[in-house]
N, C-alpha and C positions, 0 to 999 in steps of 0.2 A: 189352676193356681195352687201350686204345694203349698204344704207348709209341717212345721216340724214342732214339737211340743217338746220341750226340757225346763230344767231350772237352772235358774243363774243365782246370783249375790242376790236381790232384790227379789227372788221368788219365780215365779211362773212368768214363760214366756214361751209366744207362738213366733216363729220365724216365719218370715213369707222368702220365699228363695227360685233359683230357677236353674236346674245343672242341662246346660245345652253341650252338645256330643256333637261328632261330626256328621252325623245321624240323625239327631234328633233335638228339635230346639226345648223340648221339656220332657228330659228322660226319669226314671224315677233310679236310676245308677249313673254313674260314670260306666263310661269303657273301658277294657283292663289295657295296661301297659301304653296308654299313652300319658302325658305330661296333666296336669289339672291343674288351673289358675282359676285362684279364690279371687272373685274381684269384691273391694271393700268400697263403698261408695263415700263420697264427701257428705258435709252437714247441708242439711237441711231438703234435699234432695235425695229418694233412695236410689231404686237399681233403674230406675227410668235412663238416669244420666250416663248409665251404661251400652244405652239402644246400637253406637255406632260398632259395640265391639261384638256386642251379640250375634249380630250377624256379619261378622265380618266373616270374609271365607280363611284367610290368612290365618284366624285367630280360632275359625271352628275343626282346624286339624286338629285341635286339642280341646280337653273335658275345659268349659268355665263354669263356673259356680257363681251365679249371682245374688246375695244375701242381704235381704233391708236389717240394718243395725235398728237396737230397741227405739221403740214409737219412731220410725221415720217407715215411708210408705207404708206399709199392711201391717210391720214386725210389731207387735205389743208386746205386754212386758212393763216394768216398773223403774223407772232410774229417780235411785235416793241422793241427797245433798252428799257430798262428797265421795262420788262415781270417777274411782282416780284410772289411768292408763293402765295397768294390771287388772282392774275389774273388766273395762274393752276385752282387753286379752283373753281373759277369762271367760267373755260373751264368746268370742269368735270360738275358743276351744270347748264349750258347749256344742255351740251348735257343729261344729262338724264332727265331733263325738256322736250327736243327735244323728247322722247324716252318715257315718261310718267313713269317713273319710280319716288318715293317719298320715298323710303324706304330701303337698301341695309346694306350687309356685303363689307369690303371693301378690296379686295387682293390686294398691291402694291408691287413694286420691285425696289430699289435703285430710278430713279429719277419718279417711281409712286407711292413712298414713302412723296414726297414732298410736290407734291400737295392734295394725296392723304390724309393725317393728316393734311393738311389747312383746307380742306372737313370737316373733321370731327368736327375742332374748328368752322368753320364757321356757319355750319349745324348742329349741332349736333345730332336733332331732324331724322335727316336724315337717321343715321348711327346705325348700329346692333351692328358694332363690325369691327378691322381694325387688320387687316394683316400686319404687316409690316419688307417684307424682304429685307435686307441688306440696312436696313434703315438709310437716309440721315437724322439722327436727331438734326444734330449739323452746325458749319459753316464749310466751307470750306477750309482746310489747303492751304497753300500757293504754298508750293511742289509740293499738290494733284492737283490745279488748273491749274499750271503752266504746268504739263502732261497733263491734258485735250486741253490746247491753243493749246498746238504742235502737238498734235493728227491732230486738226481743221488747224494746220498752211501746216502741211504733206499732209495733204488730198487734197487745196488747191493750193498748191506748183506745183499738175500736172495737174491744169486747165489753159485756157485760155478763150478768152471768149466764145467759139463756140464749142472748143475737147478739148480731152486727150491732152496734150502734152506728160505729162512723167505717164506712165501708172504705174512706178513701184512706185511714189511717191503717188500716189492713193490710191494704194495697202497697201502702208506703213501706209498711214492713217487709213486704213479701217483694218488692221494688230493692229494697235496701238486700238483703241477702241475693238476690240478680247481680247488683251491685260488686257484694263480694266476689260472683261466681264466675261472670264474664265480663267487668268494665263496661264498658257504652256497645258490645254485641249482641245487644237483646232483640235485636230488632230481627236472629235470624231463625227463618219456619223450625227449626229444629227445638229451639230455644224458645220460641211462641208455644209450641205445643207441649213442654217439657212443663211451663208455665200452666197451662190451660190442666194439665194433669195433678200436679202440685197443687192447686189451692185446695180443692176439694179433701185431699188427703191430707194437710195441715191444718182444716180445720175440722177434722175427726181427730189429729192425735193430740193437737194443742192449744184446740179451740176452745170454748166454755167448758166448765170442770175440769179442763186440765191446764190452765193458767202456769202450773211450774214447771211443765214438763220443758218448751225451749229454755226459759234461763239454767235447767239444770245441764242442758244438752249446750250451751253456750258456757257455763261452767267449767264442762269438762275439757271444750276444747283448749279456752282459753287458761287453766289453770294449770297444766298440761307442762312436765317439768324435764329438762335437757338431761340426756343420758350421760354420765361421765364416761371416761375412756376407760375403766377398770369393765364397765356393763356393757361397753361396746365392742371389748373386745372376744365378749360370745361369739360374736359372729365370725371373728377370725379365725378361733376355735373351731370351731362347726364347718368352716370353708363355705361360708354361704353366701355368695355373690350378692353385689344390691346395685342397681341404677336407680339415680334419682333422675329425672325427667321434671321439667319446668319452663314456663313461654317467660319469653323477655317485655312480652304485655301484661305481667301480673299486678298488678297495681296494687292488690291486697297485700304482699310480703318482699319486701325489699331481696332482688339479687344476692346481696351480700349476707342475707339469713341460711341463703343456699350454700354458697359458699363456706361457710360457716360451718355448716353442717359433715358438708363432703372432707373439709380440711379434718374435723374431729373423726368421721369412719378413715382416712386414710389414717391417719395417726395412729389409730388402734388396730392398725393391720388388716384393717377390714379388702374384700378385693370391692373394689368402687368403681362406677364410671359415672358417668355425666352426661346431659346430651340438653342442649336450651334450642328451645323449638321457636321458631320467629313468628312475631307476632300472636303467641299463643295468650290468653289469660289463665285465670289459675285452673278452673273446670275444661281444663283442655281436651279431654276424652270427646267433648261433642264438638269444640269447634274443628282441632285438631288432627280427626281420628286418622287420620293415614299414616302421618306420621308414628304418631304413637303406636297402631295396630303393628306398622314395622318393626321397632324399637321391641316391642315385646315379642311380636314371632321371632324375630332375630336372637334377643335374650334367651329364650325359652328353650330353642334349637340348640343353641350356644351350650346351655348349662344341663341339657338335660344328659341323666347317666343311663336311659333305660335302652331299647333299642330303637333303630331310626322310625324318626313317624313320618308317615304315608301323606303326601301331597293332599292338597283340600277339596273335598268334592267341587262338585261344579256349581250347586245352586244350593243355599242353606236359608233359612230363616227365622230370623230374630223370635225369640217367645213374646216379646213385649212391640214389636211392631204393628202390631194390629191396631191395640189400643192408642200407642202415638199417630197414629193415622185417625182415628175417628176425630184425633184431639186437633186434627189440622195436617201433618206431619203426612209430606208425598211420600214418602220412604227412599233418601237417597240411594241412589246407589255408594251403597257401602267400601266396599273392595276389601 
């Protein structure tokens, strides 16, 4: 179980993280000269939600880097009232500084979307090329915001400052961000056991004594401000390819936020594509992952400048497979 010690805006922070190789599912380097994707994971769930790609074979031709953002799985660390998108950016260019990394593709998901395309304005020089699924590209709806509060308000509602008090109100919160992540799919083993792993580790990072920690991390998603087209067009400068990737089941973010989004990087020159996956929700990495695993091998291959990388071994395995399995989780087969 790595982890990495640096400091960010708020002080001292341990990163928990996991760099799987074609080699090797927890290596303490990357490989030289092949491709390396940072994967950024969404709110409230850390690098668990990434089980489907970690071992995928498609996807272990190349260095991934799996990294839990401040207090979500292992990662600690301090997040103060007014933790804006450049401080994200600022966490990520931390810890891969911490890690010796200068160079990556970038996979993000909903709120590793946000800092993740800070990253890329901020660094550009940095960045291969950005992933960005069920991308947080714009601001935050008023409606949309106000379900996240109550999520945070639910979850809260059955603490006190030492226990549980009302255990079903816990639930309800922890029910209500399911909610955001996959619509009415909870019901599948991948997502039971993602569950079964999740509670215990949200009530280490935001349970008694740490009461502010979700509304500061709800916060940031939701306060989280649209890039104009003068800042977007870094990227056209830099020539830095972006797909945005998103299911037409998302229920949390209207279609048209997407669109929205893609119309503002084409405008600023940016090179863009698109790809809406059916029937997806927004945490699509687990319901999804085939699709998606393709879409980023394909990208990856696509945009990479170094020499050609070598076909995928034969059999690889997830660093975090284990523990989803004790938690319930057969281990699909991946691909």
């Amino acid at each position: 179980m790595p982890f990495v010690s640096t400091t960010i805006r708020d002080g001292p922070i341990d990163f928990h993280y996991y760099i799987a190789t074609p080699h090797s599912p927890s290596a303490a380097t990357v490989e030289e000269g092949l491709p390396i994707i940072l994967l950024l994971h969404p709110e409230y769930i850390g690098m668990d939600v990434w089980v489907m790609q970690l071992g995928s074979l498609p996807l272990r031709r190349f260095n991934l880097i799996a990294v839990e953002f401040i207090r979500h799985g292992r990662t600690t660390g301090h997040i103060s009232h007014g933790f804006t998108q450049k401080d994200g950016a600022e966490t990520v260019r931390a810890f891969l500084d911490a890690i010796g990394v200068d160079k990556c593709f970038v996979l993000g998901m909903s709120m590793g979307t946000i800092h993740g395309l800070q990253y890329a304005l901020s660094y550009p020089k940095r960045v291969d090329g950005l992933i960005l699924v069920s991308p947080l590209g714009g601001e935050e709806q008023p409606e949309t915001a106000k379900l996240r509060f109550d999520v945070a308000d639910s979850f809260y509602a059955g603490l006190d400052a030492e226990t549980i008090v009302d255990e079903e109100a816990v639930m309800q919160g922890n029910l209500g961000t399911l909610t955001f992540a996959f619509n009415n799919t909870i019901d599948l083993e991948s997502i039971r056991a993602l569950t079964a792993r999740f509670f215990p580790q949200v009530m280490v990072q935001w349970g008694p004594g740490n009461e502010q920690v979700l509304y500061r991390m709800t916060e940031y998603v939701t306060s989280r401000r649209a890039h104009t087209i003068d800042e977007l067009e870094q990227l056209a400068k830099s020539d830095t390819p972006v797909l945005l990737v998103r299911g037409d089941y998302d229920h949390t973010y209207p279609m048209q936020d997407t669109v929205a989004f893609y119309q503002r990087l084409v405008e600023a020159g940016v090179k863009t594509a698109a790809e809406v996956i059916s029937g997806a929700p927004n945490f699509l990495a687990v319901t999804h992952y085939r699709e998606l695993n393709s879409l980023t091998e394909d990208f990856v291959v696509r945009h990479w400048t170094g020499k050609p990388v070598p076909p995928a071994q034969h059999v690889v395995v997830s660093p975090i497979a284990e523990g989803m399995r004790k938690a319930g989780w057969a281990g699909q087969d991946i691909g």
